[in-house]
N, C-alpha and C positions, 0 to 999 in steps of 0.2 A: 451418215447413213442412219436413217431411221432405226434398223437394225441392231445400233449399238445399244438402243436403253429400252430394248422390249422387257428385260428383266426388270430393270428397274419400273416402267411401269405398271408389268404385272403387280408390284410388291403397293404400287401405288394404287389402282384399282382395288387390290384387298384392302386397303386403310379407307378403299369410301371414295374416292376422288375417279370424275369422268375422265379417262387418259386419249389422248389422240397424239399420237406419235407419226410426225410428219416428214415425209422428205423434200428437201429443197427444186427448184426444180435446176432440171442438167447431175442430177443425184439422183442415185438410188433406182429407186422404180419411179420415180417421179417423169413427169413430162421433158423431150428435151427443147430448147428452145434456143433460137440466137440472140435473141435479148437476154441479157445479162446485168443488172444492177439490183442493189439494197432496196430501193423505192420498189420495182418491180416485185420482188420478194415478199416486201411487207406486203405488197396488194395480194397476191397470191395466198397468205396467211390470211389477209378479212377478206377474200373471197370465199376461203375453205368455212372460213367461221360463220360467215352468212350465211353460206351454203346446208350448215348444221349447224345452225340456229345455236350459236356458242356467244355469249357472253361473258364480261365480270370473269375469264379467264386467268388463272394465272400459268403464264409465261415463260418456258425454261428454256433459254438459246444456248447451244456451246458450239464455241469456235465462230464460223460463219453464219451459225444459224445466232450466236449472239449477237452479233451486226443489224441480222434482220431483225430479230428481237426490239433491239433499243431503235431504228427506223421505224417499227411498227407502234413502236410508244410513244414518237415522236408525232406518227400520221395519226395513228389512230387509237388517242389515249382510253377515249370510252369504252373501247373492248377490253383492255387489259385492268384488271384488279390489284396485281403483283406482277412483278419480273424480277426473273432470277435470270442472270448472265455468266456463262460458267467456262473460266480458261480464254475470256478476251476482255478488251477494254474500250474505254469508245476514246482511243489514238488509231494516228495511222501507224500500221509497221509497214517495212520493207517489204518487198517481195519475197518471198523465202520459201516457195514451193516448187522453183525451178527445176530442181534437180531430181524430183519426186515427179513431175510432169513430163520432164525428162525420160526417165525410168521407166514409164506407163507407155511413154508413146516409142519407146524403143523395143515393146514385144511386139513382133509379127505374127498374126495372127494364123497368117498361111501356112506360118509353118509352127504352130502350136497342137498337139492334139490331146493334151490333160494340164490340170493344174499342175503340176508339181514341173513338166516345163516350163511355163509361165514363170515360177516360183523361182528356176533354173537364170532365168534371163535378167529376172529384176533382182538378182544376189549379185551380178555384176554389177548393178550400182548404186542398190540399199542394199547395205551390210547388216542391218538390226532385222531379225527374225522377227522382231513384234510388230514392228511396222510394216510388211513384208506382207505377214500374213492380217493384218488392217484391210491394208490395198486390196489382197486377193479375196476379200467377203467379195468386192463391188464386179469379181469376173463372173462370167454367167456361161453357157451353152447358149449362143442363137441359134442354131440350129444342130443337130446330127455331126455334123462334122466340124461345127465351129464356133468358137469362144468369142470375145467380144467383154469391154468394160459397161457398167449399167453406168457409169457415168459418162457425160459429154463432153470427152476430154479434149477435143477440138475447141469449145468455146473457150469451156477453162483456162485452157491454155491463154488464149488470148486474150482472156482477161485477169493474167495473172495482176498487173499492174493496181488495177480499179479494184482488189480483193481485198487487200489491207490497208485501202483507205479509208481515214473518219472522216465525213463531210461535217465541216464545222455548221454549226445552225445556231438560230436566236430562239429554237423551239426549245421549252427549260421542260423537260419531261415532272410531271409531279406525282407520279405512279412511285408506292413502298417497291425498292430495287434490292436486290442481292445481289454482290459480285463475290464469287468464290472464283478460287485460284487451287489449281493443285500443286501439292508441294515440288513436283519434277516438271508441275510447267513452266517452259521457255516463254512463251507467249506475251507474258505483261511486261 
């Protein structure tokens, strides 16, 4: 979610730098869609950039958005200047958000009427408070009486598989790259 590094790029906007902090789509406030892949992503990144006339970019992906990242330097080297990829790699992993997909699609919303139910439901099967309240930024109000995820967790779901795959390619990216890894991340 977009959401996560508005701080940080306020702090970058005061150092001088154009910041656009984007969400994925089936994320966030973002569009939802049934199409679901990397390729697809990267075009929705040089679509946005066309669209606001954005160049000579550089490029910070974390997590899924580093997938799109290193696809999008793959499709489309001219736009990118630098990439930084933060907390993934370009392998495939596992699937390993089952049981967090799980957890999101087992709150009812019928019978939700504040966060802290919500919060109630998915402590039955995330125990970590920090990731818990992660999840619960992406709950919203749709309307007066009812809650709802800003993510598209139907697709997601269904595309758990296709999420932690690297498509091997003979494209050799030649864009200056950064991969940081955080020292508690599982990921690489």
């Amino acid at each position: 979610m977009a959401d996560n590094w508005k701080t940080l790029g306020r702090q970058w906007n005061e150092d001088g730098f154009q910041v656009h902090i984007l969400d994925q789509r089936n994320h966030g406030r973002s569009f939802h869609s049934e199409e679901f892949s990397y390729e697809l992503m990267a075009q929705d990144l040089k679509d946005y950039c066309d669209h606001h006339r954005l160049n000579n970019i550089y490029l910070l992906g974390h997590s899924m958005g580093g997938k799109v990242a290193m696809k999008a330097a793959q499709l489309f080297p001219e736009l990118i200047e630098k990439l930084i990829i933060a907390d993934i790699a370009p392998k495939t992993y596992a699937p390993h958000h089952s049981d967090i997909i799980n957890a999101l699609q087992s709150v009812d919303f019928s019978k939700i009427s504040s966060r802290k139910e919500a919060d109630q439901v998915l402590s039955q099967r995330i125990t970590d408070f920090g990731t818990r309240q992660f999840l619960l930024k992406s709950l919203y109000r749709v309307n007066k009486n009812t809650y709802g995820w800003r993510f598209n967790l139907e697709v997601l779901g269904n595309s758990q598989s296709m999420i932690g795959v690297h498509e091997s390619t003979d494209i050799a990216v030649q864009i200056p790259t950064l991969f940081i890894r955080g020292g508690n991340s599982g990921t690489y």
